[in-house]
C-alpha positions in Angstrom: -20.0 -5.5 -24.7 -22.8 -5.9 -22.3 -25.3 -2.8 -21.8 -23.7 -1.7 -19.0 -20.6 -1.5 -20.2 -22.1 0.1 -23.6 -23.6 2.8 -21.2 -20.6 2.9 -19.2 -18.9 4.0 -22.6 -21.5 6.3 -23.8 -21.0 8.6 -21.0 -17.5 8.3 -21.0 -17.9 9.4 -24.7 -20.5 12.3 -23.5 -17.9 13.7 -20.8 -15.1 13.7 -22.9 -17.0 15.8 -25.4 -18.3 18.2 -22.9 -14.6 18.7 -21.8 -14.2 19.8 -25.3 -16.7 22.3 -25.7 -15.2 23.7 -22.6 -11.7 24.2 -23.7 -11.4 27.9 -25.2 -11.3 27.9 -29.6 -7.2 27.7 -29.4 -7.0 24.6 -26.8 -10.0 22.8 -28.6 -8.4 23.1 -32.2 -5.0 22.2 -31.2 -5.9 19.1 -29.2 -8.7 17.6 -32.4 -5.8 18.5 -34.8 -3.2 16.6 -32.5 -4.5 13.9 -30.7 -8.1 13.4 -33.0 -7.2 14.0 -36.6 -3.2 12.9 -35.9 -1.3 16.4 -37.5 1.9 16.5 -36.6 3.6 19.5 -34.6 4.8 21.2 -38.1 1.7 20.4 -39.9 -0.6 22.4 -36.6 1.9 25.1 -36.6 1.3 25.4 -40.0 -2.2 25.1 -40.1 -2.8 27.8 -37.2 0.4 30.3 -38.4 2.2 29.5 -35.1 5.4 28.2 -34.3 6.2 24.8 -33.4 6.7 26.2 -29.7 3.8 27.7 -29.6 2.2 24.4 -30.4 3.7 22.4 -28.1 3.0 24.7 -25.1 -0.6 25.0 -25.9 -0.8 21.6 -26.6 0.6 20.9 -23.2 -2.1 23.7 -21.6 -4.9 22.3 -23.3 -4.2 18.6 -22.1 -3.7 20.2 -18.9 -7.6 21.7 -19.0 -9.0 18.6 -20.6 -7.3 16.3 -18.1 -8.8 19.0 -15.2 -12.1 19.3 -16.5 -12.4 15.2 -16.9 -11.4 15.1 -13.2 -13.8 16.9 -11.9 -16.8 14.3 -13.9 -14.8 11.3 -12.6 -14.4 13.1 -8.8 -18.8 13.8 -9.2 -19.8 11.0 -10.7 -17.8 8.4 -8.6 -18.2 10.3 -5.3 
């Protein structure tokens, strides 16, 4: 990687973990136990005491607030 692509990743990295912090506790934990750390929907729903519907529609909320939140960076810092 050239430094402007290492930079180009290091905020990538930074606004991705901003996007985090901003998701509430429940959309946060689901998403690092799904997409970061790999549970599967019956191991989250067992982790959190929540059923596997449950799981899947947060899942689907959260994604929905990370992918909004992420669009707004991209939208400001390519404007």
């Amino acid at each position: 990687m050239n430094p402007e692509e290492v930079l180009q990743a290091k905020e990538r990295e930074n606004a991705i973990q901003q996007a985090l912090r901003r998701l509430s506790h429940e959309h946060r934990s689901i998403i690092v136990l799904r997409d970061i750390e790999g549970f599967s929907y019956t191991e989250i729903a067992d982790v959190l005491g929540i059923s596997m519907g449950t799981v899947k529609s947060r899942l689907a909320r959260a994604r929905a607030d990370l992918k909004k939140s992420l669009m707004r960076y991209l939208s400001v810092r390519y404007l």
